[in-house]
C-alpha positions in Angstrom: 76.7 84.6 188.1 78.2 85.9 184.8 76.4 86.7 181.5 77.1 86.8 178.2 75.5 88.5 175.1 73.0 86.6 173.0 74.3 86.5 169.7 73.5 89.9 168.9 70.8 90.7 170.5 71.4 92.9 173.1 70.0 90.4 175.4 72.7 89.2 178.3 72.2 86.3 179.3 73.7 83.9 182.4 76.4 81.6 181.8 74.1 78.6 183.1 70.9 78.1 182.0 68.4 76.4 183.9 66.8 73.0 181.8 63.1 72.3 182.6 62.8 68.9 180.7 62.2 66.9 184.1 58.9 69.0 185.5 56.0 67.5 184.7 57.4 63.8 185.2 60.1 63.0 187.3 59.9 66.3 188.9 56.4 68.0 190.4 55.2 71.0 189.9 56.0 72.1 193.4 59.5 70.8 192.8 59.8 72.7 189.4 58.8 76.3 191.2 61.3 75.1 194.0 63.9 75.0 191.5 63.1 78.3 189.5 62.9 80.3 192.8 66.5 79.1 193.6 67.8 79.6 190.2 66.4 83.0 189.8 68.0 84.2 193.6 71.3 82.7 192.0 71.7 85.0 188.9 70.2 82.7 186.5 68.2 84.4 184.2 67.7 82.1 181.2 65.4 79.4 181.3 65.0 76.9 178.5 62.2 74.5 177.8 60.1 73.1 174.8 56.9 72.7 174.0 57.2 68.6 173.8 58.4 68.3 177.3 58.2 66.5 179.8 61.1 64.2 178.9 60.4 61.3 178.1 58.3 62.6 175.4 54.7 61.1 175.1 51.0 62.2 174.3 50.8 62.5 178.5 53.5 64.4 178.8 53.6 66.8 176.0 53.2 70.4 177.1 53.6 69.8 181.0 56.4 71.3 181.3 55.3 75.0 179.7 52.1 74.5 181.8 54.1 74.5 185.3 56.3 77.5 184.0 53.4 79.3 183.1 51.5 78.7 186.3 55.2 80.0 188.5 55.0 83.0 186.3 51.3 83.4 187.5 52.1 82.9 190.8 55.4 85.0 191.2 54.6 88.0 189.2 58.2 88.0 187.6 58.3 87.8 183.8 60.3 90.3 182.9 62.9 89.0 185.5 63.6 85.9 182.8 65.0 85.1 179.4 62.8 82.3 178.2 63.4 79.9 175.9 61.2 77.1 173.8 61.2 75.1 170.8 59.1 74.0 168.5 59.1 70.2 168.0 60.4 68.7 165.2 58.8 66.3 162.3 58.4 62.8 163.8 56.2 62.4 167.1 52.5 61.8 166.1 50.3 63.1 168.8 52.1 66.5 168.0 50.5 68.2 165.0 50.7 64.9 163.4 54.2 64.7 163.2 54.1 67.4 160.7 57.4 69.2 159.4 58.2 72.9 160.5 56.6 75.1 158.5 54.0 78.5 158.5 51.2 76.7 159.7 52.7 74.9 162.4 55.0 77.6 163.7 51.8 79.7 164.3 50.3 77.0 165.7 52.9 76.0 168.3 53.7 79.7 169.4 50.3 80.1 170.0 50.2 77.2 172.3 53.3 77.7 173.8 52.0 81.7 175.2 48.9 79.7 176.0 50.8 77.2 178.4 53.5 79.7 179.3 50.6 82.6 180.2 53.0 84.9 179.3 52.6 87.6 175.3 55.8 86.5 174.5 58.7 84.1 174.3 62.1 85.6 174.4 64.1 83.1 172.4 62.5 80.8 170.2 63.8 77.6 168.7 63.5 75.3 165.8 64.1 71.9 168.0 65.4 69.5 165.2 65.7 70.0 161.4 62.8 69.1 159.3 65.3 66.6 157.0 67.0 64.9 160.1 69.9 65.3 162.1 73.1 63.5 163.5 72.3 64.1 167.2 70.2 61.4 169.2 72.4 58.3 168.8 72.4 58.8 164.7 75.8 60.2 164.5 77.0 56.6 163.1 75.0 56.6 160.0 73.7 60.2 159.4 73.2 60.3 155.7 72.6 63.9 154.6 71.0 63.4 151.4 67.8 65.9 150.7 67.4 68.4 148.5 68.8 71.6 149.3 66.6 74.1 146.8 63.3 72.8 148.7 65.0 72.8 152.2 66.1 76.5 151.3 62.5 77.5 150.5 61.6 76.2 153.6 63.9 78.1 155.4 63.2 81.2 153.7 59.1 80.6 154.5 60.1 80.1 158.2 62.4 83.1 158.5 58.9 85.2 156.9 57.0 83.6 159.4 58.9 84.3 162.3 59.7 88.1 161.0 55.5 88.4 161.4 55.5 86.8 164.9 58.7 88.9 166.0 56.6 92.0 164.2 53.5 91.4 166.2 55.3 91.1 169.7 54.8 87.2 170.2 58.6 85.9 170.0 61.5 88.5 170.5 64.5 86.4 168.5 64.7 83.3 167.0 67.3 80.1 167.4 68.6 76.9 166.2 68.7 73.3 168.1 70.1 70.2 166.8 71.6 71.7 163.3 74.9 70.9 161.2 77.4 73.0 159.7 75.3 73.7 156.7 71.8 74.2 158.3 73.6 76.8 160.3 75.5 78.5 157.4 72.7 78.4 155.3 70.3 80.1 158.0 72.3 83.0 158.4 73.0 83.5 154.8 69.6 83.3 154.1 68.5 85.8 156.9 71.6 88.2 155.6 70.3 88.2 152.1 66.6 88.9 152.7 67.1 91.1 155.8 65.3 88.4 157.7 65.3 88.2 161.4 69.1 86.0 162.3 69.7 83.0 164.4 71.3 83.9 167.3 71.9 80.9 169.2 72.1 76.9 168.4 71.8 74.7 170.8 73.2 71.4 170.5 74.6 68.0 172.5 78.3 69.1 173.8 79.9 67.5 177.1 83.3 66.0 178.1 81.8 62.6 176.5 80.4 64.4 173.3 82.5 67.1 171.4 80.7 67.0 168.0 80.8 70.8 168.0 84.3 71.1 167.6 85.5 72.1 165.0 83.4 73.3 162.4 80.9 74.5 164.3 82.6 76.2 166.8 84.4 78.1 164.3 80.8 79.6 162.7 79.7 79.9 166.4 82.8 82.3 167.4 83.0 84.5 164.1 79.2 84.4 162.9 78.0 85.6 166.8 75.6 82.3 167.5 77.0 80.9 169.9 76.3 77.2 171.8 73.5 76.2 174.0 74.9 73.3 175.3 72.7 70.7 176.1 73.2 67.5 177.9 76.4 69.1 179.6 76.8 65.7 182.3 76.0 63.0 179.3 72.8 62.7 180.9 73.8 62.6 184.3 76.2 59.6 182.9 79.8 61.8 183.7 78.9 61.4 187.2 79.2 57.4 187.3 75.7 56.6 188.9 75.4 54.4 185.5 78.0 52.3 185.5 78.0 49.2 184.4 74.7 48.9 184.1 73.5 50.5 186.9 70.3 52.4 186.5 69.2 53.7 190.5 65.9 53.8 191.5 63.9 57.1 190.1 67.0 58.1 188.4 67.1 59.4 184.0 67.6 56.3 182.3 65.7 54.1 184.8 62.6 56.2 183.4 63.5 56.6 180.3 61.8 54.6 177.3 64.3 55.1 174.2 67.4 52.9 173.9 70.1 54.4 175.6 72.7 55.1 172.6 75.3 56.3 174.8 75.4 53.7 177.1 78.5 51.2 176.5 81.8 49.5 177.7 84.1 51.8 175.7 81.9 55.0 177.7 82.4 53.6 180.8 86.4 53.4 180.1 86.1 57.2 179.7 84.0 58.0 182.4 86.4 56.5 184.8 89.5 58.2 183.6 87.6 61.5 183.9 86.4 60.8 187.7 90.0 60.0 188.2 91.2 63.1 187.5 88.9 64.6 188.9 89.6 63.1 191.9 93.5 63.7 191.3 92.6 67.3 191.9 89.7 67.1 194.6 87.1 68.2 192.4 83.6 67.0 191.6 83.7 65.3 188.6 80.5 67.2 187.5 81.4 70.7 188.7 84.7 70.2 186.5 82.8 68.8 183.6 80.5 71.9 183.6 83.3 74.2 184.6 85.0 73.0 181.0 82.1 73.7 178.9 81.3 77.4 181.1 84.8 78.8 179.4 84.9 77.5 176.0 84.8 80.9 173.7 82.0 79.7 171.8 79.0 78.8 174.4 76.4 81.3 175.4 75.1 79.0 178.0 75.4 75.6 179.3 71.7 74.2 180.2 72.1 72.4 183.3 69.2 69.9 184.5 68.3 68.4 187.7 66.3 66.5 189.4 66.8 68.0 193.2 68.2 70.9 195.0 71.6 69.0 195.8 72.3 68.4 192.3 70.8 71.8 191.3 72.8 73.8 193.7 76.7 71.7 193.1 76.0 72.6 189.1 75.2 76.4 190.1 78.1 76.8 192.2 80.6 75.1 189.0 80.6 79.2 187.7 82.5 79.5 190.6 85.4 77.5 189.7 88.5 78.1 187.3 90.5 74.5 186.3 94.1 74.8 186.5 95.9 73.9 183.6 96.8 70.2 184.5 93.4 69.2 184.6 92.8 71.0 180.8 96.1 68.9 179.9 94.3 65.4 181.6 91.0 66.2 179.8 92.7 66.2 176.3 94.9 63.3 177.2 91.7 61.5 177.7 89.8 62.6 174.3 92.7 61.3 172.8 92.6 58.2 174.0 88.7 58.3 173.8 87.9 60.8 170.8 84.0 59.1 170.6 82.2 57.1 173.7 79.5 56.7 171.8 
């Protein structure tokens, strides 16, 4: 495995990250600790989850996923072996605090419930999952209109930055992140934390894959030269890059057979792509998700690429894509086909 530094944090962290969204729903708890054990014996150090998983989200769900991370903690005795990750949910989903915004009251709230479900003091890395006023990601990217009003959402910031310099001061979360966040949100953090010697973002974590390159340019020029660097979530589309979706296809126990939301990336014009990018694969006998992973592994600007799975085959083939280097053909056949399809979806 190979690490990189957290922002600046001190804290190295692996290359690959291991995603938890699936425990608690299409993956057991057994299956979850199976998956954790393996990770951990293969270098993987950073875990990521959220407190509104298991995906997809619901009232039943919510919190699962913590719970079976907490309880493999209990059980193994190994805390201090990972960096941990979690988020705090955004405005929007009503059985969670309301559907209240991020503020004081509910960051103290959802730490404390978090450490409850985690049984752990303290959460290594702590997120702000989506932005109070809204953001492109989740299918909106086609009509995001940024209109709010940028004195209140800078107060806000400013009162969340407070909050989390008390829960970094009393030992309950070690640094804080972003998820989900624009040019601006991210600027504006960091300038806010700079001013007021405030604790600083060091990470964001947004959507970024072969299919969806949204955090090119702009930024992944703040990530670079402001240190807070990409999370990348979603690095296989969902599982879609491999082409176990196409045309229609949705196989039995499989992501979007479960899942309840409309499926925004699903459509002709991502299918197109997807093909041209198995083809190459296959030009060069690779795995089509190994390469798509191995891309997103040596961009300068990501920290870690959260990879997700559902069993130990899939777990181990995205594991092993540290392992390979692309030659410089297939770097040359992966722009030729954002070219030609600059946005699936």
């Amino acid at each position: 495995m190979k690490y990189r530094k957290l922002g600046r944090t001190g804290l190295d962290v692996s290359e690959i990250g291991l995603g938890t969204m699936t425990w608690g729903l299409q993956n057991t708890q057994a299956e979850g600790f199976e998956q954790m054990d393996y990770a951990l014996e293969q270098g993987i150090n950073f875990f990521d989850t959220a407190e509104m998983y298991a995906i997809p989200p619901s009232a039943e769900t919510f919190g699962t996923t913590e719970t079976i991370i907490g309880n493999w903690f209990a059980a193994r005795s190994n805390r201090e072996k990972v960096i941990l990750a979690s988020k705090i949910t955004g405005p929007g989903l009503a059985w969670i605090r309301g559907g209240d915004v991020i503020n004081r009251k509910n960051v103290k709230l959802a730490v404390d419930s978090s450490l409850q479900r985690l049984q752990t003091d303290y959460i290594d890395l702590y997120q702000l999952h989506w932005p109070n006023r809204g953001s492109y990601h989740f299918g909106k990217i086609w009509d995001f209109s940024p209109k709010f009003d940028a004195q209140a959402e800078e107060e806000n910031f400013l009162q969340v930055l407070q909050t989390m310099q008390g829960l970094i001061q009393e030992g309950k979360i070690r640094h804080i992140g972003l998820s989900n966040e624009t040019a601006w949100g991210m600027t504006k953090w960091l300038q806010l934390a700079e001013k007021h010697n405030l604790p600083r973002m060091a990470s964001i974590q947004n959507e970024y894959s072969l299919m969806c390159r949204h955090f090119e340019p702009d930024l992944s020029e703040i990530a670079i030269h402001e240190d807070c660097g990409l999370l990348a979530w979603s690095p296989l589309t969902r599982g879609m890059i491999s082409g176990k979706y196409l045309d229609g296809a949705r196989p039995e126990g499989a992501r979007l057979s479960i899942e309840t939301r409309p499926e925004h990336r699903a459509h002709k014009q991502t299918d197109a792509a997807i093909r041209k990018y198995i083809e190459l694969a296959e030009k060069h006998n690779l795995d089509v998700c190994q390469m798509a992973l191995s891309f997103i592994n040596n961009q300068p600007f990501v920290t870690s690429t959260l990879i997700g799975a559902t069993n130990m085959q899939q777990l181990k083939s995205n594991i092993d894509s540290i392992k390979l280097t692309l030659p410089t053909e297939v770097y040359q056949g992966i722009e030729k086909i954002r070219r030609e399809n600059p946005m699936p979806f």
